[in-house]
Backbone as JSON Lines, residues from 0, in Angstrom:
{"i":0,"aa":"X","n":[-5.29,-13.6,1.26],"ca":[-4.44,-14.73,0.95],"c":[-3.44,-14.99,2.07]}
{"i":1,"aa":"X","n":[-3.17,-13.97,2.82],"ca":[-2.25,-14.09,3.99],"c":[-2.69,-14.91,5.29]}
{"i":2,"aa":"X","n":[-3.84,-14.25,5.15],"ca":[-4.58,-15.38,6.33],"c":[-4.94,-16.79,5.57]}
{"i":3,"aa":"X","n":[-5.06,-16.85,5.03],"ca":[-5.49,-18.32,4.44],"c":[-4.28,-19.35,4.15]}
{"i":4,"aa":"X","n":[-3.2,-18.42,3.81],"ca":[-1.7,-19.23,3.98],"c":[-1.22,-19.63,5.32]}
{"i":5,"aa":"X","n":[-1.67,-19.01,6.58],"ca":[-1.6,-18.84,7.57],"c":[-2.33,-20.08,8.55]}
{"i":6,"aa":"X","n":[-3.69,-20.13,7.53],"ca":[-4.25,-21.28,8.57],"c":[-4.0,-22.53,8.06]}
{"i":7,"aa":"X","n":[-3.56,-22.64,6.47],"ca":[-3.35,-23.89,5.8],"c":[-1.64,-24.09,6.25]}
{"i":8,"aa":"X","n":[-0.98,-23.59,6.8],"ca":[0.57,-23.68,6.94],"c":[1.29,-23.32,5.65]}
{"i":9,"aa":"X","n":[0.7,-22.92,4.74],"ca":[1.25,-22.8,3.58],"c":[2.26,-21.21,3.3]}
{"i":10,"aa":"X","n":[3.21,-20.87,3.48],"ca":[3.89,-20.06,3.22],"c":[4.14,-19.43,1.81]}
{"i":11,"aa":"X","n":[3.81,-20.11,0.68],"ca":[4.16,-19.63,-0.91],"c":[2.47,-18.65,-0.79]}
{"i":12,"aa":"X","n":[0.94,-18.63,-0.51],"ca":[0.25,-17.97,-0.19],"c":[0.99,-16.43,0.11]}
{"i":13,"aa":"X","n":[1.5,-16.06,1.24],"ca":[1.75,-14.83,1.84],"c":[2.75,-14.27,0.87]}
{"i":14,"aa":"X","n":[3.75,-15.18,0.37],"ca":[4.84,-14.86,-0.7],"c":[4.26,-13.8,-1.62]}
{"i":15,"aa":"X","n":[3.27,-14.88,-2.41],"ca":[2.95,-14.11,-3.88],"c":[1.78,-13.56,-3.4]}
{"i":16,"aa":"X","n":[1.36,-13.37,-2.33],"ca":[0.3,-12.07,-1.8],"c":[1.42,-10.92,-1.57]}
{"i":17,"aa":"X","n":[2.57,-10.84,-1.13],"ca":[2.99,-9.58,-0.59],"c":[3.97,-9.23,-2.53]}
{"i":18,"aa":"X","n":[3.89,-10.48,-2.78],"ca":[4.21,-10.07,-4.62],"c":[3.25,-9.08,-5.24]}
{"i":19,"aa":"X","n":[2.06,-9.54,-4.94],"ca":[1.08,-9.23,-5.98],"c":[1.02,-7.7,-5.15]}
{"i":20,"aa":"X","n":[1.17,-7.42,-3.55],"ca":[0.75,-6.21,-3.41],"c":[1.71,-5.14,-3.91]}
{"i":21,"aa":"X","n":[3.43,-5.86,-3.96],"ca":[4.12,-4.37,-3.84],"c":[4.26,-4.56,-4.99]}
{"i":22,"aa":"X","n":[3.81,-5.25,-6.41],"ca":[3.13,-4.97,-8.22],"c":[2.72,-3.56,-7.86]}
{"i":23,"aa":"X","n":[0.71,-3.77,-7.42],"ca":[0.08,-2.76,-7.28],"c":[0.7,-1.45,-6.6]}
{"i":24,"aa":"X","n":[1.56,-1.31,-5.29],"ca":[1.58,-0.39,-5.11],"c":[2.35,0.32,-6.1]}
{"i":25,"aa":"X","n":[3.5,-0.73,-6.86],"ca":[4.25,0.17,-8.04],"c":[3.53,0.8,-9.09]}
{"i":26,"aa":"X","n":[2.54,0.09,-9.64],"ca":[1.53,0.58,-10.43],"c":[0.62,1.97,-9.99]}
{"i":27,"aa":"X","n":[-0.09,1.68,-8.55],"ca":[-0.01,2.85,-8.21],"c":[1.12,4.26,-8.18]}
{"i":28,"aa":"X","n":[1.93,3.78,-7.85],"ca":[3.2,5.08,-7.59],"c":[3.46,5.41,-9.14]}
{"i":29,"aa":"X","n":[3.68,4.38,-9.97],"ca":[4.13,4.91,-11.42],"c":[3.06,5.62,-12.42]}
{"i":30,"aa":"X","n":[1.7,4.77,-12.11],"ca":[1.04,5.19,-13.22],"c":[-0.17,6.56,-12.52]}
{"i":31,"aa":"X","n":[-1.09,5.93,-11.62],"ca":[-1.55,6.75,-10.94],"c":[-1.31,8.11,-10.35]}
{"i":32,"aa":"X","n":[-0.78,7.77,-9.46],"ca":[-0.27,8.97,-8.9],"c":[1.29,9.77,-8.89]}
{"i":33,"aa":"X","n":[1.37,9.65,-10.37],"ca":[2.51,10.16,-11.19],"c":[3.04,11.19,-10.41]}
{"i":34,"aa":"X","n":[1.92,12.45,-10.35],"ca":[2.46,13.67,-10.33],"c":[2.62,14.36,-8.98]}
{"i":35,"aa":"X","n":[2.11,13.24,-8.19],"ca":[1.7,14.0,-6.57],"c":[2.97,13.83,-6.28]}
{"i":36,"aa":"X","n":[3.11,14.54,-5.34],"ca":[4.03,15.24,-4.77],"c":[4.29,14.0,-3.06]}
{"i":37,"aa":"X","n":[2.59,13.71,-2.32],"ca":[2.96,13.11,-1.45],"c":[3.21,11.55,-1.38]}
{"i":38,"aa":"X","n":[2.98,11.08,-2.71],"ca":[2.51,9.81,-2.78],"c":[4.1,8.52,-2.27]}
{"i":39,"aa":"X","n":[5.01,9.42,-2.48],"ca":[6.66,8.81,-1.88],"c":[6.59,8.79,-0.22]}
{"i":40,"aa":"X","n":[6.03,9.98,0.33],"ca":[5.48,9.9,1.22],"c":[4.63,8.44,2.12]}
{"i":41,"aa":"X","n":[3.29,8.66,1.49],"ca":[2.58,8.2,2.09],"c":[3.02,6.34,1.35]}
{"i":42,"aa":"X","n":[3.78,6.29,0.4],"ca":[3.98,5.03,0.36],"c":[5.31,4.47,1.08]}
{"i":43,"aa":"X","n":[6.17,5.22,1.61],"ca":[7.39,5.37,2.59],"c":[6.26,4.78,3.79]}
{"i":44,"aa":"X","n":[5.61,5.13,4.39],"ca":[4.49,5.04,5.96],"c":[3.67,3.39,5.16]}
{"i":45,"aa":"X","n":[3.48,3.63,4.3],"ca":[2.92,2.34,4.03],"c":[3.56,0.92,4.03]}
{"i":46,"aa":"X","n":[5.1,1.48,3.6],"ca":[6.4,0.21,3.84],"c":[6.94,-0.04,5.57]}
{"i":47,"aa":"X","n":[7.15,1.59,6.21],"ca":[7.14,0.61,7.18],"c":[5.96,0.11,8.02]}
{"i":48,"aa":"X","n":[4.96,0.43,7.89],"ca":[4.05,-0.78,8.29],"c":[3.98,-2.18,8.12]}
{"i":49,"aa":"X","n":[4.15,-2.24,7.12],"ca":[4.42,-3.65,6.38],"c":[5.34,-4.33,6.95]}
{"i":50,"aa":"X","n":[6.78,-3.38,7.0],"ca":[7.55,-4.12,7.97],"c":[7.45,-4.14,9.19]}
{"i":51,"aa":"X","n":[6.68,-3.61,9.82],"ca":[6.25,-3.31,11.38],"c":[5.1,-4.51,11.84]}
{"i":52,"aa":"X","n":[4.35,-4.96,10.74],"ca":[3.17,-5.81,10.49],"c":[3.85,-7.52,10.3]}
{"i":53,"aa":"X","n":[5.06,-7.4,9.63],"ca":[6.06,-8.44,9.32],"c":[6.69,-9.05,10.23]}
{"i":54,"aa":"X","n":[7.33,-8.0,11.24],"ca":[7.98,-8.58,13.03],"c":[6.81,-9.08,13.62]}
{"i":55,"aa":"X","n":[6.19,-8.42,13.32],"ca":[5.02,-8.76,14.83],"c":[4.3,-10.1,14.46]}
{"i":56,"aa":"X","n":[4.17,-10.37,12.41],"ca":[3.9,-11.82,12.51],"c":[4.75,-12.67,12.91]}
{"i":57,"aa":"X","n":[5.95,-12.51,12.7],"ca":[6.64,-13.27,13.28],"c":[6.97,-13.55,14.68]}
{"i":58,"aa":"X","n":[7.09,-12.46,15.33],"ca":[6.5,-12.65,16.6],"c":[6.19,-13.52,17.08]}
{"i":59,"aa":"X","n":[4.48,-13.54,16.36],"ca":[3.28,-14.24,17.6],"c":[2.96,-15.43,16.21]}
{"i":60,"aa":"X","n":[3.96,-15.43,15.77],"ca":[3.2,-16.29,14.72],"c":[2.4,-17.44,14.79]}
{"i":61,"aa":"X","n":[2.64,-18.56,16.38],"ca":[2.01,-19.94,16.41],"c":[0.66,-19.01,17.2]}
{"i":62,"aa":"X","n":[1.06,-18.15,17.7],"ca":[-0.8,-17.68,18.24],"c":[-1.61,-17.18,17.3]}
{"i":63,"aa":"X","n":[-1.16,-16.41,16.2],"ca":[-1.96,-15.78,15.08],"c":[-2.58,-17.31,14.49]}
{"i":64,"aa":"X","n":[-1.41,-18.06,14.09],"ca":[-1.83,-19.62,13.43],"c":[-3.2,-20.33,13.93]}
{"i":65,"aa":"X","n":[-2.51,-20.28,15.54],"ca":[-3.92,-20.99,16.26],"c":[-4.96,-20.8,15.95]}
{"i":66,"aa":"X","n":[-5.2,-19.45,16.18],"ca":[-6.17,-18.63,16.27],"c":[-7.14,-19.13,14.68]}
{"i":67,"aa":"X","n":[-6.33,-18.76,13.69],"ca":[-6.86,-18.72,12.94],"c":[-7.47,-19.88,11.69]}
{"i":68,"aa":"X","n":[-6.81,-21.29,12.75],"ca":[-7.22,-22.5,12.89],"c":[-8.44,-22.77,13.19]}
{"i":69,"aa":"X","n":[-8.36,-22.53,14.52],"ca":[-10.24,-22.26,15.47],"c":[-10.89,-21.83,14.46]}
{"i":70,"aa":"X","n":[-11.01,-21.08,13.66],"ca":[-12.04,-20.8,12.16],"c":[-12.36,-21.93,11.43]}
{"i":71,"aa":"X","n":[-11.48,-22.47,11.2],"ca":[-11.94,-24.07,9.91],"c":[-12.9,-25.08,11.25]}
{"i":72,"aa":"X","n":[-13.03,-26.27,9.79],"ca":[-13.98,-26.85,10.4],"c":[-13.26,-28.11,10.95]}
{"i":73,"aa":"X","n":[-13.7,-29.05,11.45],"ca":[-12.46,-30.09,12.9],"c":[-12.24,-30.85,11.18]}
{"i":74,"aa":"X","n":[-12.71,-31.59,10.63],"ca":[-12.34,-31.99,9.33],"c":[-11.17,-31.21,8.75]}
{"i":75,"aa":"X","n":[-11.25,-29.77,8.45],"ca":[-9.72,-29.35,7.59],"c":[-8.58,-29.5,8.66]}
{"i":76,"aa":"X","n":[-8.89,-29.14,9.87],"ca":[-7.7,-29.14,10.8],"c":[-6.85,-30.23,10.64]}
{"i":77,"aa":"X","n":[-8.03,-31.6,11.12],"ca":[-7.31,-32.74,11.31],"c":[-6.61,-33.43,10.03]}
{"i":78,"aa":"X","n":[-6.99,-32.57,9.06],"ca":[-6.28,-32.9,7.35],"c":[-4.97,-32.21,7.64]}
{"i":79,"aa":"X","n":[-5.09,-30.44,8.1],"ca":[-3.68,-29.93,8.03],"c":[-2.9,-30.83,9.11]}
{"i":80,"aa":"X","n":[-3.14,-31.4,10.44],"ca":[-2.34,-31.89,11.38],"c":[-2.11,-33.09,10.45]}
{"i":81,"aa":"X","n":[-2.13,-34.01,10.11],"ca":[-2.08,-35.35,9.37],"c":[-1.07,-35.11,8.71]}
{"i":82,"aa":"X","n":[-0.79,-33.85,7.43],"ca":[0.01,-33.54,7.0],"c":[1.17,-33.58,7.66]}
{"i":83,"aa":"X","n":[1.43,-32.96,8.7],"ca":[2.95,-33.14,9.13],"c":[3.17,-34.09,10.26]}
């Protein structure tokens, strides 16, 4: 959903994708893996990625965009450019 918010310009996409993931990872941490010991751990390394994954979209964000423009077909493009 992140990439697809990404090539449509659509920002509410990545929103309720990074909603829906840190749901699951709570679900994971609460229900799943209740009792482990590393799971604070390895979900600590999993956040900052996320935020490490988060700068760097922002970053390069009109090159990730491009890029991932060149995928659709000249028809959706010239719909998303029209838009603004």
């Amino acid at each position: 959903m992140i990439a697809v918010g990404s090539m449509l310009s659509r920002r509410v996409f990545a929103v309720f994708d990074g909603l829906g993931a840190a749901g699951y990872l709570g679900h994971l941490a609460y229900d799943v893996f209740q009792d482990s010991m590393m799971s604070p751990f390895v979900l600590t390394i999993i956040g900052l990625g996320v935020i490490y994954l988060g700068i760097t979209w922002q970053r390069y964000e009109e090159m990730i965009r491009g890029k991932f423009r060149g995928l659709l077909s000249l028809s959706v493009r010239e719909l998303i450019e029209r838009r603004y």
